[in-house]
Each structure stands twice: as structure tokens, then as C-alpha cells.
C-alpha positions in Angstrom: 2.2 10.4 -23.3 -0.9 8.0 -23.4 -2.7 6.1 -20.3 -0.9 3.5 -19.2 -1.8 -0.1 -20.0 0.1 -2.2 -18.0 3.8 -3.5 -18.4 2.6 -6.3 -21.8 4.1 -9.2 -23.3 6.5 -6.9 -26.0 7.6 -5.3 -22.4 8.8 -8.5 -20.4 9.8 -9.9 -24.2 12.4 -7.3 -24.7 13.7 -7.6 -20.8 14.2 -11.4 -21.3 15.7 -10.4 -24.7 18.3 -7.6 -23.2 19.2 -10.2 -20.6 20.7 -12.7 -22.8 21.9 -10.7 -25.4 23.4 -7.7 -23.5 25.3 -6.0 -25.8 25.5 -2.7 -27.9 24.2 -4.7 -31.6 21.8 -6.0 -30.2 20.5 -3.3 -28.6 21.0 -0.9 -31.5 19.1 -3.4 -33.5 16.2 -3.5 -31.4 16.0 0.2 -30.5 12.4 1.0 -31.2 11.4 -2.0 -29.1 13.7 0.1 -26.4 11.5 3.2 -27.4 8.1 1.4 -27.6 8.0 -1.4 -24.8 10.3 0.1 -22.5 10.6 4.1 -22.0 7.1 4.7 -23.2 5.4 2.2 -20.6 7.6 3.4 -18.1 6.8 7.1 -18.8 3.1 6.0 -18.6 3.3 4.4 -15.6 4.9 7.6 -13.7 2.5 9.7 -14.8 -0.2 7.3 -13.7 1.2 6.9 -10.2 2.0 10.6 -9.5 -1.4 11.5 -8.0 -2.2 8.7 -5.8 1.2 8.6 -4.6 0.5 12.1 -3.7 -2.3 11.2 -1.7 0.1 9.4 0.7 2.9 11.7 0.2 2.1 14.9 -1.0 5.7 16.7 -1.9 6.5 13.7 -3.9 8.6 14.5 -7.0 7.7 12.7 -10.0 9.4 13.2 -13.7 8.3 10.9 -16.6 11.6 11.1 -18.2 14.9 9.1 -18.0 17.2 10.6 -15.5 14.1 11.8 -13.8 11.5 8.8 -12.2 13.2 6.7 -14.6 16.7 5.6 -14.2 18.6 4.9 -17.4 19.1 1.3 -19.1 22.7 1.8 -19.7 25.1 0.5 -16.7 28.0 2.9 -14.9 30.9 0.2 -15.9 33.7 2.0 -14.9 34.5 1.1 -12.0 32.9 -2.4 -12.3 33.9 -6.4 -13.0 31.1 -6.9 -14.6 31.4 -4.7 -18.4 27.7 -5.8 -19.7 26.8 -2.5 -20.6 22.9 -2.3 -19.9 20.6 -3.1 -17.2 18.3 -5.7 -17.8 15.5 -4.3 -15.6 13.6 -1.3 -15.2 13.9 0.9 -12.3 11.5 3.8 -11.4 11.5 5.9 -7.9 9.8 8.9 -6.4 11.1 11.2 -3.9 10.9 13.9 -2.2 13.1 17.1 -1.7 16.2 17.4 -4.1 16.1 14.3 -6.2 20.3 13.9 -5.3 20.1 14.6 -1.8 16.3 12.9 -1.4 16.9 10.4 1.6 13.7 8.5 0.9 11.6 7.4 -2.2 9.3 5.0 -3.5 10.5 2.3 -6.2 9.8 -0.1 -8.6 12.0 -2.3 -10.4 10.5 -4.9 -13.4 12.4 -7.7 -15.1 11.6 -10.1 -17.0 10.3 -12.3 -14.1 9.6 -10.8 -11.2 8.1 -7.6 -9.7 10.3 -5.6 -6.9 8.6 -3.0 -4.9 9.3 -0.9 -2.1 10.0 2.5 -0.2 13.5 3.6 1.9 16.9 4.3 2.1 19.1 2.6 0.3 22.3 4.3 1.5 22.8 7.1 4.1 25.9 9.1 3.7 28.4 9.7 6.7 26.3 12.9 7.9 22.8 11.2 7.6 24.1 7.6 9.2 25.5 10.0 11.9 22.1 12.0 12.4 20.4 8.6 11.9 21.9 7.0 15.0 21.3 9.9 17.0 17.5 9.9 16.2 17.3 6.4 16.7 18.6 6.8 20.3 16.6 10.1 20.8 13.3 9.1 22.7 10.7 10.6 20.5 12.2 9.9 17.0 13.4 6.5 18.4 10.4 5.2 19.9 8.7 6.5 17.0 10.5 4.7 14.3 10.4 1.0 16.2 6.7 1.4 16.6 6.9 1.7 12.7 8.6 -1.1 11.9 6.9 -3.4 14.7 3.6 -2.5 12.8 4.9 -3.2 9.7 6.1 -6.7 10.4 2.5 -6.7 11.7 1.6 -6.4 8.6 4.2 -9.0 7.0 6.8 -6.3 6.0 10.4 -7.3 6.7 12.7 -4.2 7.1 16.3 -4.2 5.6 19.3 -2.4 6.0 21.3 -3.8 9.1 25.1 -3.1 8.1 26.9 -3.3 11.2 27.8 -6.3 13.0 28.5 -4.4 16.6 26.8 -1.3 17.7 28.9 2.0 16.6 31.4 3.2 19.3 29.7 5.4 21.7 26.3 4.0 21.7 24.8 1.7 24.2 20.6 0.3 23.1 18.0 0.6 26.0 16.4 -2.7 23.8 17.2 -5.4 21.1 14.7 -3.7 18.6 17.2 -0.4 18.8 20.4 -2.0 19.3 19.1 -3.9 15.9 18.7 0.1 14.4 21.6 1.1 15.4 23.6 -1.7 13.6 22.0 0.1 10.1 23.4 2.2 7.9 20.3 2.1 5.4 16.5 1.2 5.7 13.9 0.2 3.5 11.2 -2.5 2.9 10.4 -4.2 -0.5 8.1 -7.0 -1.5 9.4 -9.1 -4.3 7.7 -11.8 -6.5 7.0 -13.4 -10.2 4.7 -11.3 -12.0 1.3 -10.3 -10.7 -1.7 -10.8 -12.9 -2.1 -6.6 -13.0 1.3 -6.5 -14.4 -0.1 -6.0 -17.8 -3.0 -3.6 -16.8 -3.4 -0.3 -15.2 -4.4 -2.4 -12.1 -0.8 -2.5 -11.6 -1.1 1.3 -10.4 -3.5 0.1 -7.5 -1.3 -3.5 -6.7 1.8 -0.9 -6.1 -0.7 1.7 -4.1 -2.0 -1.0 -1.6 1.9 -1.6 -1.1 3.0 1.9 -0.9 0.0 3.2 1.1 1.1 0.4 3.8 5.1 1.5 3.7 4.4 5.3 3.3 5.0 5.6 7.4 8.3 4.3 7.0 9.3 6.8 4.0 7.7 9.5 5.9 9.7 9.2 8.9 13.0 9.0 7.3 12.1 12.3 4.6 11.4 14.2 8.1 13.5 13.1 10.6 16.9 12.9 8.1 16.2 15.6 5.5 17.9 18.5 7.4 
């Protein structure tokens, strides 16, 4: 793998391409653009990210490979409406622990416009919403985790998640801020917009950092409070 140089022109070219013509030809036919402006960037850019996302987190797993860091172009259509077979994005995440039972992890999505970022939970599963609401109710853990996310809209961060229109049966909130918490059954924060200007230079690596360093508090508190 070389240094990475930034998501270029052939990258967001091929992502605008996939998008309109998303089928198997077409992908076939352009292959090696798959191979050149996709996998290897994205390989480039894990590898790149892996030790100052370590700084912040330091068991964070990071595998430049599809399947690994890299989630694979090719859509689960199954069980889906929607049969385009391929994503027209590309998604990238670091976590910690177990990389199918990691609760938390830092992500990055490209298309061919815009720039997602973030670090969460997406989903928690029945046993993890269940010890989720207990530790949101438990003074320590609870407190702990609205003091996050009051800093973090402090900072401009918006968190996401809420699920739940009514709190869960059984639970009563001692404030709006948990009863708010409670109503979850996921958490994370992102930041999405067009393209920055480091999109196409390894200063993409330090616009992601500056994000991640400011989430990290929130990842941290879900990989230690939920990974039991």
C-alpha cells in the first residue's frame, strides 16, 4: 500500500459514475477504476488514520482490507426493494473489541458529493438497549453520559439515535435530558457536508482527526460502559 493522497477527481468520478449507472456491466467494465480510485485510496486512508486514531483511542482495530475497515461495494439485496446491486458510497469504520460485537466505532462514508463523518452506535441489540437504559438511569454512568453530550452540543455536535416515542415500561427520568436517553435505542454523532477542500489530500486525515478527537468521549463511553 502507498501514502495516501487524498480521495482525487478519478475517486468522486467513479462514485458519480456507479450512481447512475448501477449495474453489474457497467461495473465489470470499469473494474480497474473499482481497483485504482476506490479500494486502493480507501486502503490508504485506513492505514493513514490507524495511529492518530490510536492516540484517542488506543485498542482501536483497524484492517485495510474489504470486510475489514472497509465495507464492501456490493449491496445485501435480499431482503430489500430496492435490487441496485452496489453501493454508491464508500464506507470505512474503526472499532474496538470484536469487530461483530464492537458497540462503538469511528466512520466515514464518501460519495460523490458530500463527506459524512462520525463515531457511535448505530444499533444496540436487545441485551445492549437493555444494559443501555440501565446505565443511563444509574447515577454515575448516567450523569456521566449527559455531561457528554451537553459538551458536545457545546461544541455544535448534535447527537442521534432517539427511537422511542414514550419512555420504556418501567422507567421513570429524574430530567428531560435522560428521559430524552432513555427514548434511544442507538447513539451516535456525525457531521455531514459537500466536499472539503482536504478531500483530495492527506489533510483529509487531520479534517477527520479534529472531528474524531472532539467525538472520541462519546465512543469511549459507550465501548466501556456497553462492551460487557
Amino acid at each position: 500500500m502507498g501514502e495516501f493522497s487524498g480521495f482525487g477527481p478519478d475517486t468522486i468520478k467513479f462514485l458519480a459514475g456507479l450512481g447512475k449507472n448501477n449495474t453489474k456491466a457497467w461495473f465489470d467494465e470499469n473494474r480497474s477504476a473499482y481497483d485504482d480510485h476506490y479500494v486502493t485510496p480507501a486502503k490508504d486512508f485506513v492505514e493513514a488514520a490507524t495511529n492518530p486514531l490510536r492516540k484517542i483511542a488506543p485498542d482501536i482495530c483497524a484492517e485495510p482490507r474489504i470486510n475489514g475497515s472497509i465495507f464492501r461495494v456490493n449491496r445485501d439485496i435480499r431482503f430489500s426493494a430496492d435490487k441496485t446491486p452496489y453501493k454508491d458510497h464508500i464506507d470505512i469504520w474503526f472499532w474496538e473489541g470484536p469487530r461483530k460485537g464492537a458497540v462503538s466505532s469511528f466512520f466515514f462514508r464518501l460519495t460523490a458529493t458530500d463527506l459524512i463523518i462520525g463515531a457511535g452506535a448505530h444499533r444496540l441489540d436487545k441485551d445492549r438497549l437493555a444494559a443501555w437504559r440501565q446505565a443511563v438511569v444509574a447515577p454515575e454512568t448516567g450523569n456521566k453520559i449527559q455531561k457528554i453530550i451537553e459538551a458536545l452540543e457545546k461544541k455544535g455536535h448534535s447527537a442521534s439515535g432517539i427511537h422511542y416515542s414514550k419512555l420504556p415500561r418501567g422507567f421513570t427520568a429524574n430530567n428531560p435530558a435522560q428521559g430524552a436517553l432513555l427514548r434511544h435505542n442507538a447513539l451516535w454523532v456525525s457531521r455531514e457536508q459537500s466536499h472539503p477542500a482536504e478531500t483530495g489530500s492527506v489533510a483529509l486525515i487531520d479534517f477527520c482527526m479534529n472531528y474524531w478527537t472532539d467525538v472520541a468521549p462519546l465512543h469511549r463511553w459507550l465501548t466501556d460502559t456497553l462492551s460487557a
